[in-house]
N, CA, C and O atoms as CSV, one atom per row, in Angstrom:
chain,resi,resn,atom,element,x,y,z
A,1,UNK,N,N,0.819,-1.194,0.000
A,1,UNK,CA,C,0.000,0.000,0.000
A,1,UNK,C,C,0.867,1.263,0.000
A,1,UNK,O,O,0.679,2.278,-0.671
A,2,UNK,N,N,1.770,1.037,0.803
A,2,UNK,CA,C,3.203,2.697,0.691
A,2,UNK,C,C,3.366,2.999,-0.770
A,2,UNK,O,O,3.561,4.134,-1.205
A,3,UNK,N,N,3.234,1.444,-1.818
A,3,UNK,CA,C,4.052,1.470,-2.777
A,3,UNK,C,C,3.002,2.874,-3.860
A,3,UNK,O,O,3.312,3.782,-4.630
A,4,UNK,N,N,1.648,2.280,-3.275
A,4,UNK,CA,C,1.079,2.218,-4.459
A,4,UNK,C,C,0.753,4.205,-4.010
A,4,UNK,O,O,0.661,5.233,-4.680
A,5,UNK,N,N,0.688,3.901,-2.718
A,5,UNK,CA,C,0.080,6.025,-1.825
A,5,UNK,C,C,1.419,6.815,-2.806
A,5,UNK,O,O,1.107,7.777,-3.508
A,6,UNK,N,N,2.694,6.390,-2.784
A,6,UNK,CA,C,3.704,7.193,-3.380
A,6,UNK,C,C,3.641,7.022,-5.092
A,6,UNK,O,O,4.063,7.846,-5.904
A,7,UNK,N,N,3.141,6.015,-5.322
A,7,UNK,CA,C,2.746,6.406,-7.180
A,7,UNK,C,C,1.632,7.145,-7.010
A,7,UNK,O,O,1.676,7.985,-7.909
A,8,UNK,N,N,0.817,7.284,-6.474
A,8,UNK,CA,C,-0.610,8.242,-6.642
A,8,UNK,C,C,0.539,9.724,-6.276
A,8,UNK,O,O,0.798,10.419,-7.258
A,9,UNK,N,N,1.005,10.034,-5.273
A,9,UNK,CA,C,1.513,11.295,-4.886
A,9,UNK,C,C,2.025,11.644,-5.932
A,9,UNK,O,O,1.508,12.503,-6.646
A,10,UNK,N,N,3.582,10.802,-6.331
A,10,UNK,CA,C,4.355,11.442,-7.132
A,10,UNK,C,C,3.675,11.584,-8.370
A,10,UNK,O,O,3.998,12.494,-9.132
A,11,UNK,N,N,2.602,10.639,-8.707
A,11,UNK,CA,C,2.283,10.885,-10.201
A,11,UNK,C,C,0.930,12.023,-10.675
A,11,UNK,O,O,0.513,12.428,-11.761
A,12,UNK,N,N,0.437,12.321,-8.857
A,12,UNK,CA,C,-0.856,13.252,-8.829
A,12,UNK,C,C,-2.028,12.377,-9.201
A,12,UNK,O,O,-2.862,13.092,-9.756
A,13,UNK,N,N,-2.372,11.321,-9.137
A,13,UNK,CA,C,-3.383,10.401,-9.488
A,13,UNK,C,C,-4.663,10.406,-8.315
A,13,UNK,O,O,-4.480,10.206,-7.114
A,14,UNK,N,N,-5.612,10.604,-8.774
A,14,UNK,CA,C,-6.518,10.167,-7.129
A,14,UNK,C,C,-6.623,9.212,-6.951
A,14,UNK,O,O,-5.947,8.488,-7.682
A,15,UNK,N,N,-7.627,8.423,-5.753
A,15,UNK,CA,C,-7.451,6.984,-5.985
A,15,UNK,C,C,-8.739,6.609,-6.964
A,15,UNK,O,O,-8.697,5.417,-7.270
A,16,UNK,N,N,-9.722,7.219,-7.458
A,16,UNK,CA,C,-10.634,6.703,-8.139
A,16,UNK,C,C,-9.801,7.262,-9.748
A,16,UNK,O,O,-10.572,7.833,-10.518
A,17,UNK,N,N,-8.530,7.134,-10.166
A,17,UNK,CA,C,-8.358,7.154,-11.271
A,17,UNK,C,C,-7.009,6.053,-11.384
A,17,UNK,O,O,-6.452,6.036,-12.482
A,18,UNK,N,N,-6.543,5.276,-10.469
A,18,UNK,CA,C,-5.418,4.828,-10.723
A,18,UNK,C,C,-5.619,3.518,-11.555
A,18,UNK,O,O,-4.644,2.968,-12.068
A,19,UNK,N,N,-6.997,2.979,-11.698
A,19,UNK,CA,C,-7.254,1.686,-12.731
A,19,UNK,C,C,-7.070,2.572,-13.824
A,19,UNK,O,O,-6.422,1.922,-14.644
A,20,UNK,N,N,-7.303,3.775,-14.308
A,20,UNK,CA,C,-7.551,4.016,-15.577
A,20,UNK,C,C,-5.869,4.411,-15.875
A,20,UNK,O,O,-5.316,3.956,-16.876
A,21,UNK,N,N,-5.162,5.264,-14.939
A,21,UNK,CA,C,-3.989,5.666,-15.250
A,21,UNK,C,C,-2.938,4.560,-15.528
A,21,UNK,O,O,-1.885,4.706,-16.148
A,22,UNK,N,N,-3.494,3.243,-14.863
A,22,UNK,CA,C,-2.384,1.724,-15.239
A,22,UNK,C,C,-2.872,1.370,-16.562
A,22,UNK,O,O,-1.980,0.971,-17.311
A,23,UNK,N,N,-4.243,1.413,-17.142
A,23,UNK,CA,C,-4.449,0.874,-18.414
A,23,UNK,C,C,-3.808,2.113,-19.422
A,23,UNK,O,O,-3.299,1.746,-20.480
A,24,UNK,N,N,-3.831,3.454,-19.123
A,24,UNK,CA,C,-3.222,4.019,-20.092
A,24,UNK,C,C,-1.882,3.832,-19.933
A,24,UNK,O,O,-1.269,3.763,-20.998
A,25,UNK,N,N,-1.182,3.721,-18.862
A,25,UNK,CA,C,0.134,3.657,-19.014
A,25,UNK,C,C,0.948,2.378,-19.489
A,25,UNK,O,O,2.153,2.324,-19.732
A,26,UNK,N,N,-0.282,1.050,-19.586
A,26,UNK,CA,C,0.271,-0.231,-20.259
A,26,UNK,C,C,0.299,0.266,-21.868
A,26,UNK,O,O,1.201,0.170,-22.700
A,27,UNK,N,N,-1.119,0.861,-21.975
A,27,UNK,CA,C,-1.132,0.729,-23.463
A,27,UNK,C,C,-0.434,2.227,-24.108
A,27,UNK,O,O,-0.867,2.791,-25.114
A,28,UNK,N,N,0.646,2.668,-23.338
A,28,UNK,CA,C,0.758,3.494,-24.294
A,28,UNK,C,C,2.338,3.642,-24.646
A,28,UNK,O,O,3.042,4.513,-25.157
A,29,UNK,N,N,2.592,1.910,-23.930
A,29,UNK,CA,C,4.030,1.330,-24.231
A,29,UNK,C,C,3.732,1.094,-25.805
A,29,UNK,O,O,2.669,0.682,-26.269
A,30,UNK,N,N,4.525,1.330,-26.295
A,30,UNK,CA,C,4.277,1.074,-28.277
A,30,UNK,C,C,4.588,-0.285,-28.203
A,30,UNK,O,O,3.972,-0.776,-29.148
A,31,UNK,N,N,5.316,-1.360,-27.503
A,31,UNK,CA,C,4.949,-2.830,-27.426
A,31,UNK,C,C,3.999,-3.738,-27.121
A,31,UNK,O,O,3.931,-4.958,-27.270
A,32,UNK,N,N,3.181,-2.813,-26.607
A,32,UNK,CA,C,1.711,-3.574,-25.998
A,32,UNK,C,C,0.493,-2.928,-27.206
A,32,UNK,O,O,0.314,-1.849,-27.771
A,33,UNK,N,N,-0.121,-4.176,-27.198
A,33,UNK,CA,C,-1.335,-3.870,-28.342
A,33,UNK,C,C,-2.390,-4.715,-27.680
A,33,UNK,O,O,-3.381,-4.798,-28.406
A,34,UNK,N,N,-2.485,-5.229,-26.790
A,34,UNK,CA,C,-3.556,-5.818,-26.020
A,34,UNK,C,C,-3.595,-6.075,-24.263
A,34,UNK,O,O,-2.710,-6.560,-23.558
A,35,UNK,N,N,-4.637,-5.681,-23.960
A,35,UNK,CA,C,-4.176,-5.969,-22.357
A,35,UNK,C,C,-5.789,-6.762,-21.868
A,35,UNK,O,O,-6.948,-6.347,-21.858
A,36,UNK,N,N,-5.046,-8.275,-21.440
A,36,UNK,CA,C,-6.369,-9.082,-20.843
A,36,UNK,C,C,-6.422,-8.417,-19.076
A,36,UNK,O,O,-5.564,-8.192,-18.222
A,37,UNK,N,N,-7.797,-8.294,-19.147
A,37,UNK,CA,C,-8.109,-7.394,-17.467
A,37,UNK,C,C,-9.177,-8.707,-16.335
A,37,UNK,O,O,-10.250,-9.310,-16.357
A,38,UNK,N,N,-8.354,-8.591,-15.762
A,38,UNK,CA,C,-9.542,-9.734,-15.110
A,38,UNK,C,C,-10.132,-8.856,-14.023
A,38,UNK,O,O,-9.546,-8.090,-13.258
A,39,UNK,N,N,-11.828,-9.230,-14.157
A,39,UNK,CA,C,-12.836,-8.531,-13.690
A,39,UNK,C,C,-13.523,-9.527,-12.361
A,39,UNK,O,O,-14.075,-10.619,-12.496
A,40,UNK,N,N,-13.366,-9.016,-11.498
A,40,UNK,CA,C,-14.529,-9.438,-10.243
A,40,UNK,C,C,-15.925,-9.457,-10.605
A,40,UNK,O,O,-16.699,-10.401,-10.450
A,41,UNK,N,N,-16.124,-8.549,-11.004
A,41,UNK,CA,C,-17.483,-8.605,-11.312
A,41,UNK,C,C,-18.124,-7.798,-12.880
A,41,UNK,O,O,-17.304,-7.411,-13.712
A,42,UNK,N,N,-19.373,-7.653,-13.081
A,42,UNK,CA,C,-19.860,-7.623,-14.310
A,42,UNK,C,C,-20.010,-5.951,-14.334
A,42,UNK,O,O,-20.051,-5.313,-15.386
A,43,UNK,N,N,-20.087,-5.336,-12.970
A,43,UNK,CA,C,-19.778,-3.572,-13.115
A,43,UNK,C,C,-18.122,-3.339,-13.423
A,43,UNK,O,O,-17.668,-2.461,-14.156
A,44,UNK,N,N,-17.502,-4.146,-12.826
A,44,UNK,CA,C,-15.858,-3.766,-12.931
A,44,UNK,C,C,-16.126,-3.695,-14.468
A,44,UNK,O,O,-15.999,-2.628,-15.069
A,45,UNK,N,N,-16.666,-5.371,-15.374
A,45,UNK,CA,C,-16.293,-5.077,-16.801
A,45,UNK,C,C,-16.987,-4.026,-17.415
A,45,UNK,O,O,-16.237,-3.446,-18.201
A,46,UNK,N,N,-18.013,-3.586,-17.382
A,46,UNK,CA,C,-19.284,-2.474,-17.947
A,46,UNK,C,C,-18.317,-1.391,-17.585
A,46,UNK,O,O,-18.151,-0.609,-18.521
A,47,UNK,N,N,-17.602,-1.098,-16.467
A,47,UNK,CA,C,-16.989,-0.012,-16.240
A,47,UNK,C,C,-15.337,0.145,-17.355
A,47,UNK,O,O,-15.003,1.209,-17.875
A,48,UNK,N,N,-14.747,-0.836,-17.457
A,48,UNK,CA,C,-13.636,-1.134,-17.956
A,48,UNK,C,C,-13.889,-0.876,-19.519
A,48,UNK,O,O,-13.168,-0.246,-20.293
A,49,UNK,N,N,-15.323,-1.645,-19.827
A,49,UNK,CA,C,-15.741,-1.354,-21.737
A,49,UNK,C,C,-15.813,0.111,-21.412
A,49,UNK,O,O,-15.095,0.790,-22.146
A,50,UNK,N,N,-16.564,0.850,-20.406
A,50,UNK,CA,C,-16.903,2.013,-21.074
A,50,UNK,C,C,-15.759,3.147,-20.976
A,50,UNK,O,O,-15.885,4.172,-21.646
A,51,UNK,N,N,-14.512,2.935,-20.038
A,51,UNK,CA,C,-13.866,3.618,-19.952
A,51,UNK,C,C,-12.779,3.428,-21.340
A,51,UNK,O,O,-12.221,4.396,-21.859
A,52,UNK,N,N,-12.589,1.869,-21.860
A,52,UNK,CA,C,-11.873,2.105,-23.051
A,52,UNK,C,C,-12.477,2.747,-24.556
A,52,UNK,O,O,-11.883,2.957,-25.613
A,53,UNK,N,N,-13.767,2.936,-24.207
A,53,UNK,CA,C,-14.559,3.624,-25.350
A,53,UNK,C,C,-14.224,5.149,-25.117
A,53,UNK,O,O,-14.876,5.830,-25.908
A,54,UNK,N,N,-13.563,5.774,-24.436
A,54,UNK,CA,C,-13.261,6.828,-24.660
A,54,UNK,C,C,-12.151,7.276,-25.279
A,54,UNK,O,O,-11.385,6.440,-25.758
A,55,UNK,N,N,-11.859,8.647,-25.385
A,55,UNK,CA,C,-10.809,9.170,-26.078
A,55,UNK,C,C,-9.913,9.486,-25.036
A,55,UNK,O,O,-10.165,10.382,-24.230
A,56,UNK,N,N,-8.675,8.672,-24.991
A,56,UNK,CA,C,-7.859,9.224,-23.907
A,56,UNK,C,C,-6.324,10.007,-24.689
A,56,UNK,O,O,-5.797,9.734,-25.768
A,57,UNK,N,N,-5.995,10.870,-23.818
A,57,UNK,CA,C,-5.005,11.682,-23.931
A,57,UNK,C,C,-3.747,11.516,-22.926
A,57,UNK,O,O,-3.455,12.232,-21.969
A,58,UNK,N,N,-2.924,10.077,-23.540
A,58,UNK,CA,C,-1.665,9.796,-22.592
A,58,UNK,C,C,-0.323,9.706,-23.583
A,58,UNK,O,O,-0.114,8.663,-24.203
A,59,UNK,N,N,0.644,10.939,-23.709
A,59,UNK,CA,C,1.230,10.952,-24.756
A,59,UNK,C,C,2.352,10.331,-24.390
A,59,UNK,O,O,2.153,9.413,-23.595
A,60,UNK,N,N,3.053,10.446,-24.581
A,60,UNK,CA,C,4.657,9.588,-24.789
A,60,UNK,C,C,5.236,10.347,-23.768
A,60,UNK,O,O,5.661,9.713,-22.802
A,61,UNK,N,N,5.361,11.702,-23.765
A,61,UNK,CA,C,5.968,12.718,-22.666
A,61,UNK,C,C,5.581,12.094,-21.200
A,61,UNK,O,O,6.353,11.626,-20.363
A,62,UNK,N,N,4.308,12.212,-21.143
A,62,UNK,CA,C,3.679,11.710,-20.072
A,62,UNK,C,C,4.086,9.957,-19.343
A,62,UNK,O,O,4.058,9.713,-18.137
A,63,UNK,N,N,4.385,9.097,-20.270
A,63,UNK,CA,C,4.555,7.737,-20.501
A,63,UNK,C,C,5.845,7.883,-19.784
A,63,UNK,O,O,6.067,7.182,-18.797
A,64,UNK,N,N,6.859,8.895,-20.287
A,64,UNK,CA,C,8.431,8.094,-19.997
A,64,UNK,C,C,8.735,9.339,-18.802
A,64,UNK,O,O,9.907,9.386,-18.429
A,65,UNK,N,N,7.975,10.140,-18.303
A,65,UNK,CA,C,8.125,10.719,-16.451
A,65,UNK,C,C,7.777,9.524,-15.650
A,65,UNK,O,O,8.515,8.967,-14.838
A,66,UNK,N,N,6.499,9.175,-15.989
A,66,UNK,CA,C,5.440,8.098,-15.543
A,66,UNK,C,C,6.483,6.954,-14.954
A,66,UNK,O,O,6.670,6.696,-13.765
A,67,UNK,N,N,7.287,6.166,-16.426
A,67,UNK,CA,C,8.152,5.136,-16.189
A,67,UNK,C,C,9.250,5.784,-15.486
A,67,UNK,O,O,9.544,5.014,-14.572
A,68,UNK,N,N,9.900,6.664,-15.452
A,68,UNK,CA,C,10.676,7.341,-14.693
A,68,UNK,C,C,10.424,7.173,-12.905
A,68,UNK,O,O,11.095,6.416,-12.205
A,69,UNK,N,N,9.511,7.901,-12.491
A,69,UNK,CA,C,9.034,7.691,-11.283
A,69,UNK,C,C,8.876,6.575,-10.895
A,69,UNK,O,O,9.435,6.294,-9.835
A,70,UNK,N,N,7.950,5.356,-11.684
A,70,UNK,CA,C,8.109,4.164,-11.442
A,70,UNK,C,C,9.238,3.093,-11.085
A,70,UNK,O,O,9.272,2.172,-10.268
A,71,UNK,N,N,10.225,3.621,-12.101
A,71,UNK,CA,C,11.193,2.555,-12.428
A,71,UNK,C,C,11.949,3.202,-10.866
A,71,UNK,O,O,12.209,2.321,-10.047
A,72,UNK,N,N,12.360,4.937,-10.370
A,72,UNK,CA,C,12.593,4.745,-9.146
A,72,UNK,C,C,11.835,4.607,-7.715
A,72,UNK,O,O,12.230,4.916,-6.591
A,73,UNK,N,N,10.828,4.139,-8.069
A,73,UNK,CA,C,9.939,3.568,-6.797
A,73,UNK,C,C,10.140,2.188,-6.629
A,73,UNK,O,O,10.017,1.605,-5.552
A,74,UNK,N,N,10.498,1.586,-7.864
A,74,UNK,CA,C,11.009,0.292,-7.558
A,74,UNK,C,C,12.039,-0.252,-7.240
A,74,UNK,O,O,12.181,-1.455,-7.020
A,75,UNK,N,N,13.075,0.815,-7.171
A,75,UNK,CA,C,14.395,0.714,-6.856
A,75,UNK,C,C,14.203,0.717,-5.140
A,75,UNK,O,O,14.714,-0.016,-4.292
A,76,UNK,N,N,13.102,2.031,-4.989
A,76,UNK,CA,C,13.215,2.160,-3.081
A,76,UNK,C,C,12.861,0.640,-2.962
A,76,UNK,O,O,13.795,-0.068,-2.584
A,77,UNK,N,N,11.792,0.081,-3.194
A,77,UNK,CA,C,10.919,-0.821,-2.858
A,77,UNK,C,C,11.761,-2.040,-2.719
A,77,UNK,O,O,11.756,-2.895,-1.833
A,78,UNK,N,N,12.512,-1.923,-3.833
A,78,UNK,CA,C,13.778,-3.636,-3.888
A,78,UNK,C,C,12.453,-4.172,-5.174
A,78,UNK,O,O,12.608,-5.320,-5.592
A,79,UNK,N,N,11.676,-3.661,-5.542
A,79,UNK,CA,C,10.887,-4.611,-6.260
A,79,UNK,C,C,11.108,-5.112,-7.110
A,79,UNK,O,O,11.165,-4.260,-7.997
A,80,UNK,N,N,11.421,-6.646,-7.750
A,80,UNK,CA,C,12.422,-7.072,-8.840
A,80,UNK,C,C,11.666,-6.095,-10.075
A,80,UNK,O,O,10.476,-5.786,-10.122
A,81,UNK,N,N,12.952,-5.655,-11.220
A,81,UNK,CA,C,12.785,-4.832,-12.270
A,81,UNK,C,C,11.740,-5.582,-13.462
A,81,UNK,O,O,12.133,-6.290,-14.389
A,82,UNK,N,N,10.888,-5.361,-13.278
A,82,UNK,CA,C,9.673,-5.453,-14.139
A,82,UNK,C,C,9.515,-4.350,-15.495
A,82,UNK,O,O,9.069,-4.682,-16.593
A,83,UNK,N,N,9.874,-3.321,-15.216
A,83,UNK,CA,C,9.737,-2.225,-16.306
A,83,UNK,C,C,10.716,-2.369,-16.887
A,83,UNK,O,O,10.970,-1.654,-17.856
């Protein structure tokens, strides 16, 4: 939970946007062209279709601060290098 309060801080995220800010920030790796989401329930998915039906605005600038901050939160953390 520390990990995740200091990606919301450093990245300014609230907590009712950080599902949407991880799906833009998977898909806006230019290696990823699909992301399977596993859903608890049938609002998580209704919520998940309707949020990818929008027009989102996550540019590349944004992408490599994003991985920036990340990649050193995982350094505090010890978390093996995933990014």
């Amino acid at each position: 939970m520390k990990k995740i309060e200091e990606i919301k801080n450093k990245l300014n995220i609230s907590s009712n946007k950080i599902k949407n800010f991880s799906l833009d920030f998977i898909m806006a790796n230019k290696m990823v062209s699909t992301i399977l989401v596993g859903c608890s329930s049938f609002k998580q998915l209704k919520e998940i279709v309707k949020y990818n039906k929008q027009k989102k605005v996550f540019s590349q600038d944004i992408y490599k601060k994003s991985f920036k901050i990340l990649k050193n939160i995982s350094k505090k953390y010890k978390i093996p290098n995933q990014l």
